[in-house]
DSSP file (Angstrom, degrees, kcal/mol; ACC not computed):
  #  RESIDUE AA STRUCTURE BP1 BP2  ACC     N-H-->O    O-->H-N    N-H-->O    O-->H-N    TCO  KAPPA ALPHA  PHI   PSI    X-CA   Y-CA   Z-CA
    1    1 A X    >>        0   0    0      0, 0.0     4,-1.4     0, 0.0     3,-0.6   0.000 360.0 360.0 360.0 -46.6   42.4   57.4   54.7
    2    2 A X  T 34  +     0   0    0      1,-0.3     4,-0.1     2,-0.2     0, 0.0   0.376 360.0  52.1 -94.0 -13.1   41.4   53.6   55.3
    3    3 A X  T 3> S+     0   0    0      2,-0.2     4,-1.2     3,-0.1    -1,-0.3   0.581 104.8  57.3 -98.9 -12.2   42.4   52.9   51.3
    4    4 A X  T <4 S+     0   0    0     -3,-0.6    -2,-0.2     2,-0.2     4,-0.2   0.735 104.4  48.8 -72.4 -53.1   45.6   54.6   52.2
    5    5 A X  T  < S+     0   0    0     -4,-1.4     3,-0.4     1,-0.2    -2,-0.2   0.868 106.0  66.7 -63.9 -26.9   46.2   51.8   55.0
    6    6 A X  T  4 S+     0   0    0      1,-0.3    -2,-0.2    -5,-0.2    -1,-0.2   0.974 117.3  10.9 -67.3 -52.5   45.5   49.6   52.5
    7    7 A X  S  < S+     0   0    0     -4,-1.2    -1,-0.3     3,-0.0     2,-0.2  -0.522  82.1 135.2-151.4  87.5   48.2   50.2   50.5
    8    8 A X        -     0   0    0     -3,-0.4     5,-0.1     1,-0.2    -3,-0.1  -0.504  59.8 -77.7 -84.6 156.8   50.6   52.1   52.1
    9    9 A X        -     0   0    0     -2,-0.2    -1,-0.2     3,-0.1     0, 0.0  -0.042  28.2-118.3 -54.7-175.8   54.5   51.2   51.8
   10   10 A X  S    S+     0   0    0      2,-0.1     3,-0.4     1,-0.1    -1,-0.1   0.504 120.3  45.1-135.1 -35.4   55.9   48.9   53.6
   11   11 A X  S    S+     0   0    0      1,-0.2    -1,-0.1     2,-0.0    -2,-0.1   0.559 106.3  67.0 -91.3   1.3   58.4   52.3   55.1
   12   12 A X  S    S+     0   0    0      2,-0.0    -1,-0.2     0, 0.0    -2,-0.1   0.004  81.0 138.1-106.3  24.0   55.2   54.0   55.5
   13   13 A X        -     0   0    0     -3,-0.4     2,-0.1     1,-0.1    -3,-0.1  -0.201  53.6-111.4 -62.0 125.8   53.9   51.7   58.2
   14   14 A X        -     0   0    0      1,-0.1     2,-0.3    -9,-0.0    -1,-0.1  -0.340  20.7-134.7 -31.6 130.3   52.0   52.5   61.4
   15   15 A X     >  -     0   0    0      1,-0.1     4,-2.3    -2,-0.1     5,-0.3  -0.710  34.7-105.2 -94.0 172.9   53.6   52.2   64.6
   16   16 A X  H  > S+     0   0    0     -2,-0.3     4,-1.3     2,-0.2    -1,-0.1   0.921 120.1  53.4 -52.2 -32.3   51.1   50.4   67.1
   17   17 A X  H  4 S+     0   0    0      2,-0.2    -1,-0.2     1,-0.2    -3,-0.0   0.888 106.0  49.4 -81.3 -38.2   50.5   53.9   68.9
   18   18 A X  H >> S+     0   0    0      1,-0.2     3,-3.7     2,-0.1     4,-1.1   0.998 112.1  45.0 -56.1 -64.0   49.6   55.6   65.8
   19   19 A X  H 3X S+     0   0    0     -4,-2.3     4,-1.6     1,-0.4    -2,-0.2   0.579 115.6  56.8 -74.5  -5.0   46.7   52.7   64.4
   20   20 A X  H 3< S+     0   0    0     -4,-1.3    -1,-0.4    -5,-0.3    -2,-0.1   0.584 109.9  34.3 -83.9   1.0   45.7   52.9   68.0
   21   21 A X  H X> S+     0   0    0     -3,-3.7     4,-1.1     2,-0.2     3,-0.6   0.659 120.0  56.4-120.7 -34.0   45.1   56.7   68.1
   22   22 A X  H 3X S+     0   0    0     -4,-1.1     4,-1.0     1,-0.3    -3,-0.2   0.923 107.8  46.9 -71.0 -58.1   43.8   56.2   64.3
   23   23 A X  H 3< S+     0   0    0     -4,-1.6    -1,-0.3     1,-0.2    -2,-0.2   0.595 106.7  56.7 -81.9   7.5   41.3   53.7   65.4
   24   24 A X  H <> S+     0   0    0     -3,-0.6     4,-1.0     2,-0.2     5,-0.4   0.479 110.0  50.4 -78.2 -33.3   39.9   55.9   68.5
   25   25 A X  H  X S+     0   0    0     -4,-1.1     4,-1.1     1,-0.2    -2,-0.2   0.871 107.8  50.5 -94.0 -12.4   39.3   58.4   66.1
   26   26 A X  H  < S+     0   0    0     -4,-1.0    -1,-0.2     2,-0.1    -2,-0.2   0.531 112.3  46.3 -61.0 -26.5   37.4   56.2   63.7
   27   27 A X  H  > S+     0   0    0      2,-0.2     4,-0.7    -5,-0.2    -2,-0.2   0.498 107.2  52.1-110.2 -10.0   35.4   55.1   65.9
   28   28 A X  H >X>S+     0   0    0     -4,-1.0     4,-2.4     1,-0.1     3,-1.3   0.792 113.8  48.9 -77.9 -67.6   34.5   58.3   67.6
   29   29 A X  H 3<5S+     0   0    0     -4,-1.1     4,-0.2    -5,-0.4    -2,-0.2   0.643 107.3  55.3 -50.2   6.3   33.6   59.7   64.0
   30   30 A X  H 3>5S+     0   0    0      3,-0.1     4,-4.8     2,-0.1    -1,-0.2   0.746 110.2  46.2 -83.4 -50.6   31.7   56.6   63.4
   31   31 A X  H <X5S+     0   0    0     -3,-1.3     4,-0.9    -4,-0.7    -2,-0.2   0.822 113.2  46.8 -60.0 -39.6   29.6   57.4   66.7
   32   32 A X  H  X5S+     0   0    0     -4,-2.4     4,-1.5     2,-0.2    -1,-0.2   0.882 112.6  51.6 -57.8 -48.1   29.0   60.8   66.0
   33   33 A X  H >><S+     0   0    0     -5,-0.7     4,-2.0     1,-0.3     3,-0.8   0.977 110.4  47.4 -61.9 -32.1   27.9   59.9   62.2
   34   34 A X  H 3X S+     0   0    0     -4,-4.8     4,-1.7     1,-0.3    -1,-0.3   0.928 119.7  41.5 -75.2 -22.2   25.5   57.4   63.3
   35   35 A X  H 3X S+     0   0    0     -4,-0.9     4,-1.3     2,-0.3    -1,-0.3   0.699 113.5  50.0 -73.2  -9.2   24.0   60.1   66.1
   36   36 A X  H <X S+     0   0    0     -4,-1.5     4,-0.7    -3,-0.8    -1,-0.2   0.888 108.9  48.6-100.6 -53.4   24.2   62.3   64.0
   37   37 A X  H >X S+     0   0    0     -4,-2.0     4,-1.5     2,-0.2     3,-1.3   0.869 110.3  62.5 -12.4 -79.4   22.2   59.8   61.4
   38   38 A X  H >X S+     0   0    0     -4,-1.7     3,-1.2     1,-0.3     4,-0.5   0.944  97.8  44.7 -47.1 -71.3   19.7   59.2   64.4
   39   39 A X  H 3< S+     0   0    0     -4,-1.3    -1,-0.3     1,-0.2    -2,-0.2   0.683 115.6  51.1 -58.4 -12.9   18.2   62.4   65.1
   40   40 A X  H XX S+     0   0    0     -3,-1.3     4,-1.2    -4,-0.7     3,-1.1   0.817  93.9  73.6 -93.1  -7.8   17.7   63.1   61.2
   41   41 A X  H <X S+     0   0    0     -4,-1.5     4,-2.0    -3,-1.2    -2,-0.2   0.680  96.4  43.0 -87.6 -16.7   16.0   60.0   60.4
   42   42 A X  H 3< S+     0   0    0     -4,-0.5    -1,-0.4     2,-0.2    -2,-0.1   0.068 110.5  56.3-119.4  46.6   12.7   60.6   61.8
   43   43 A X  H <> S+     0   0    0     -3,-1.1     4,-1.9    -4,-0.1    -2,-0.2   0.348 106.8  49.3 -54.3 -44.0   12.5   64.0   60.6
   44   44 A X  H  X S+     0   0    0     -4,-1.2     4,-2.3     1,-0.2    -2,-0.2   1.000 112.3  48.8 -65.1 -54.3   13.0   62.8   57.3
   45   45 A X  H  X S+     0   0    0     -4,-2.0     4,-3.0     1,-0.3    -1,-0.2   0.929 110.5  50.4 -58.4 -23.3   10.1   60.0   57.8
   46   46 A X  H  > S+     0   0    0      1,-0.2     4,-1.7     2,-0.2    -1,-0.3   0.955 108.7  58.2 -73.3 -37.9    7.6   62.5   59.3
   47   47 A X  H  < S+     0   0    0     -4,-1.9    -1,-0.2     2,-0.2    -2,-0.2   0.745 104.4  46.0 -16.2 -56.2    8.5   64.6   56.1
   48   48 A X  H >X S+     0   0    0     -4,-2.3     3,-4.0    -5,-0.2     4,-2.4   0.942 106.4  58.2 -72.0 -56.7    7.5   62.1   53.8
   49   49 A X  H 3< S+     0   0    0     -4,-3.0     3,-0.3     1,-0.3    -2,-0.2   0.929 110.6  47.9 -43.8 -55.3    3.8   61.1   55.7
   50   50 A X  T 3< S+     0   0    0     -4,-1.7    -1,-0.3     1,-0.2    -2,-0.1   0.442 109.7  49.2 -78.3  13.8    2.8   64.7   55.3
   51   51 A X  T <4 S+     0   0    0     -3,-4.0    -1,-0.2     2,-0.1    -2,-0.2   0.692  83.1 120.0-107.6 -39.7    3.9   65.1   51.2
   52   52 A X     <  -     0   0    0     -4,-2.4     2,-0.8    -3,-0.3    -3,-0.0   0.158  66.0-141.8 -27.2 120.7    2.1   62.2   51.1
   53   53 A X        -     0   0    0      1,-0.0     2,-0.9     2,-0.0    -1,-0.1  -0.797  10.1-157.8-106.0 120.1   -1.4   62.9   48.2
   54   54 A X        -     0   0    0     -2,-0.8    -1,-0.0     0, 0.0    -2,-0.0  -0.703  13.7-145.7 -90.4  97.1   -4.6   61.1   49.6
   55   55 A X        -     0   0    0     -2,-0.9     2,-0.2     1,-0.0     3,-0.0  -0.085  10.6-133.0 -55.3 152.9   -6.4   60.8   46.5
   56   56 A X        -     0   0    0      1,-0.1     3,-0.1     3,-0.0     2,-0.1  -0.741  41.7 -87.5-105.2 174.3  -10.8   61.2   47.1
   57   57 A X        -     0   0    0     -2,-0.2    -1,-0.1     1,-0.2     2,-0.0  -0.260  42.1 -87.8 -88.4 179.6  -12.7   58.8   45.5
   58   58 A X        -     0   0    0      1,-0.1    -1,-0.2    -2,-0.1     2,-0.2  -0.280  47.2-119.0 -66.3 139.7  -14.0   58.8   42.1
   59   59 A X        -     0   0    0      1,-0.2     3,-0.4    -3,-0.1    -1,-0.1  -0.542  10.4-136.3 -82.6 171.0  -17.7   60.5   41.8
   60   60 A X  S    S+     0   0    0      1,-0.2    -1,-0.2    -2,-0.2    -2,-0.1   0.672  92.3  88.6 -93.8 -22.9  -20.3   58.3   40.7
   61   61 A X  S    S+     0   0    0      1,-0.1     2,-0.7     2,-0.1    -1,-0.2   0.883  88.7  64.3 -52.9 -34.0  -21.6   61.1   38.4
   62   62 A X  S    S-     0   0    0     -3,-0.4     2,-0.2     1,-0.0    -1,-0.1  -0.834  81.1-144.8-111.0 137.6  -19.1   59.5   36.1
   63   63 A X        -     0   0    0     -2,-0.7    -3,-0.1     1,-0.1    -2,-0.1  -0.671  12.8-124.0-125.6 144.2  -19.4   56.2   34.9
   64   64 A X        -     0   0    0     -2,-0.2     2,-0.3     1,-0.1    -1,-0.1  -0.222  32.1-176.3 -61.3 137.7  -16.5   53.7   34.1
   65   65 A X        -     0   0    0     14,-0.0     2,-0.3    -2,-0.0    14,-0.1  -0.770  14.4-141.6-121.7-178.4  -16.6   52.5   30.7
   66   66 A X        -     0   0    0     12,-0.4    12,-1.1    -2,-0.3     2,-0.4  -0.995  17.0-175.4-143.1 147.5  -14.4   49.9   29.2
   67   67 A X  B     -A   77   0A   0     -2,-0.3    10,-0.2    10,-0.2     2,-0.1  -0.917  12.3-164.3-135.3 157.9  -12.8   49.8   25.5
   68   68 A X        -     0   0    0      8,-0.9     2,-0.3    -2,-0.4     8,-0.1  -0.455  11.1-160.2-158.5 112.0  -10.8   47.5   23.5
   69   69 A X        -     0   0    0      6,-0.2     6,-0.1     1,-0.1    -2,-0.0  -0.555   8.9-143.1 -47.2 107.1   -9.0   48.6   20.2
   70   70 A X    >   -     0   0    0     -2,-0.3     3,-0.5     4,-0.2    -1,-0.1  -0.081  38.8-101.1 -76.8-178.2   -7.7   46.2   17.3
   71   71 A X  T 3  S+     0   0    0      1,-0.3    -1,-0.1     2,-0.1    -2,-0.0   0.670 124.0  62.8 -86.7 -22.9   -4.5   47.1   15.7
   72   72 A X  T 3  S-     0   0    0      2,-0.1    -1,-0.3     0, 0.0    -2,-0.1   0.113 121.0-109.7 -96.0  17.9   -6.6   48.5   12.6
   73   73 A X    <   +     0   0    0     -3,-0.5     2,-0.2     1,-0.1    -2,-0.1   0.830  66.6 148.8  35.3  62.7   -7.9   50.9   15.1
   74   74 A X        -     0   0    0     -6,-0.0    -4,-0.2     2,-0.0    -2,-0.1  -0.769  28.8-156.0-113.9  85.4  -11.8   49.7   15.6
   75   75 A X        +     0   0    0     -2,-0.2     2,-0.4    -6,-0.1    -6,-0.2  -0.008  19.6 176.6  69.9 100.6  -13.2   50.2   18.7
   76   76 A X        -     0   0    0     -8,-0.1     2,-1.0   -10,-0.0    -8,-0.9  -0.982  28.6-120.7-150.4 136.4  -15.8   48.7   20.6
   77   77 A X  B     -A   67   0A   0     -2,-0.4   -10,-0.2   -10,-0.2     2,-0.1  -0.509  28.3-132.6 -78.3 110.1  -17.2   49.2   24.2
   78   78 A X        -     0   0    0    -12,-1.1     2,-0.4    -2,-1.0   -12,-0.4  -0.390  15.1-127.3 -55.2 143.1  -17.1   46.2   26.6
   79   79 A X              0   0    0    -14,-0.1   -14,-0.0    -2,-0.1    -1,-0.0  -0.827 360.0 360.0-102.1 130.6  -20.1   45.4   28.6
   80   80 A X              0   0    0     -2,-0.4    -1,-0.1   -14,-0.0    -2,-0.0   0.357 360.0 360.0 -87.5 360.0  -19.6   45.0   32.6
């Protein structure tokens, strides 16, 4: 509708009484979307916290080791 205002004809014109009735109703459906917009938005976030994966930590039973690989694929273990 608002790209339509943009570039309606010049015989296709608004009177004042219409774009005044046009922008009360824009601006209600603006008010609605953003309440509407309110009340979902922290549903959504509380949503997210509980999808949320808490990783445990690594066990110690296994121990980090470290590598570094040439382009000729040889191999050697890094010291820590």
């Amino acid at each position: 509708m608002l790209k339509r205002l943009k570039f309606v004809k010049r015989s296709e014109k608004l009177t004042p009484d219409q774009a005044s009735l046009l922008d009360d109703l824009i601006d209600t459906d603006i008010a609605t979307i953003e309440a509407e917009f309110e009340t979902l938005q922290p549903a959504a976030v509380e949503a997210n916290v509980h999808k949320q994966v808490k990783r445990a930590a690594f066990p110690q039973v296994f121990v980090r080791r470290c590598f570094v690989c040439s382009a000729q694929g040889i191999c050697s273990e890094l010291e820590n």
